[in-house]
C-alpha positions as CSV (number, residue, x, y, z in Angstrom):
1,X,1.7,38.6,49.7
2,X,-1.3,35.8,49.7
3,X,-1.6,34.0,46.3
4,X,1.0,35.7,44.5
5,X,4.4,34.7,42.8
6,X,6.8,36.5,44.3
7,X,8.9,37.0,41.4
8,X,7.1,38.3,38.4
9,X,3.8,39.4,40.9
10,X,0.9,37.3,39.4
11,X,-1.8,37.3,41.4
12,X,-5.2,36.3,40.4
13,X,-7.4,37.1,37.4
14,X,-11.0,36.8,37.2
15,X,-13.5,36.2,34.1
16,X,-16.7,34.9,33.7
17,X,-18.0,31.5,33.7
18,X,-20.9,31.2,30.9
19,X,-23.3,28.2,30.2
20,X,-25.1,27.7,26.8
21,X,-28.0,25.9,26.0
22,X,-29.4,24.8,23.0
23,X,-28.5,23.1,19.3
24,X,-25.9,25.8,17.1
25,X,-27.4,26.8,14.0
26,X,-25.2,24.5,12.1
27,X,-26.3,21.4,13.4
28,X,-29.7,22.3,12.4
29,X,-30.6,24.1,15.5
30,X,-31.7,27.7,16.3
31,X,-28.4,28.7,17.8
32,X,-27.4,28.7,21.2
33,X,-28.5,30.9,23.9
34,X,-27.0,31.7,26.7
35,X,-29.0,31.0,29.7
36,X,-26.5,32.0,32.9
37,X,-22.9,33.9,33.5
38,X,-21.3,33.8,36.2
39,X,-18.2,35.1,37.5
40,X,-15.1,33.3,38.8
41,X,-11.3,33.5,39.6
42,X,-8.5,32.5,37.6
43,X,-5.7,31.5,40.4
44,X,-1.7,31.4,39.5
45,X,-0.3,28.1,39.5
46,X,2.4,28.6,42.7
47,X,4.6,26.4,44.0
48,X,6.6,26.9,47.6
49,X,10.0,26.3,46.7
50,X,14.1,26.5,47.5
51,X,15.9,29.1,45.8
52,X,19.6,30.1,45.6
53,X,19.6,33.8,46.8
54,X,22.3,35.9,47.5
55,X,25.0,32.6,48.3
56,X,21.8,31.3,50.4
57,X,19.2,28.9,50.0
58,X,15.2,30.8,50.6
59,X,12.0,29.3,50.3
60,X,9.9,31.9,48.3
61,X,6.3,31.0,46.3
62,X,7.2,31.0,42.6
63,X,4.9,30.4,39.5
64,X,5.3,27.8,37.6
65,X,6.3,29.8,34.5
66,X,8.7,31.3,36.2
67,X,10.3,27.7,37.3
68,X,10.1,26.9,33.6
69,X,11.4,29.9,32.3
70,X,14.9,29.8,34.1
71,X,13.7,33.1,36.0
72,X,14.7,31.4,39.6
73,X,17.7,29.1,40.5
74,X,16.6,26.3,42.7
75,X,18.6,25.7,45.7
């Protein structure tokens, strides 16, 4: 359950991070090379909040597009 939004199940992503060097070819250079990549994680946005569940109040960890999308009724 970990990093995870408990109502539409987004977890983490992951991509690269990459790092260029030199002048692009427009600004009069010879374009830019990329020197290093390296990977990384993209982590969900989740907040630990009260919901109205079932005539109850439950504290479940949402994302917050979920919050703004109306997906989850606070409590």
């Amino acid at each position: 359950m970990g990093r995870e939004c408990e109502v539409c199940k987004k977890t983490l992503s992951t991509g690269n991070r990459i790092v260029r060097h030199g002048l692009a070819k427009a600004k009069g250079g010879i374009g830019l090379h990329t020197t290093g990549i390296t990977r990384r994680k993209f982590l969900p946005n989740l907040q630990r909040i009260r919901v109205m569940e079932n005539g109850g109040v439950k504290r479940k960890t949402v994302c917050t597009a979920c919050i703004r999308s109306n997906k989850i009724v606070k409590g």
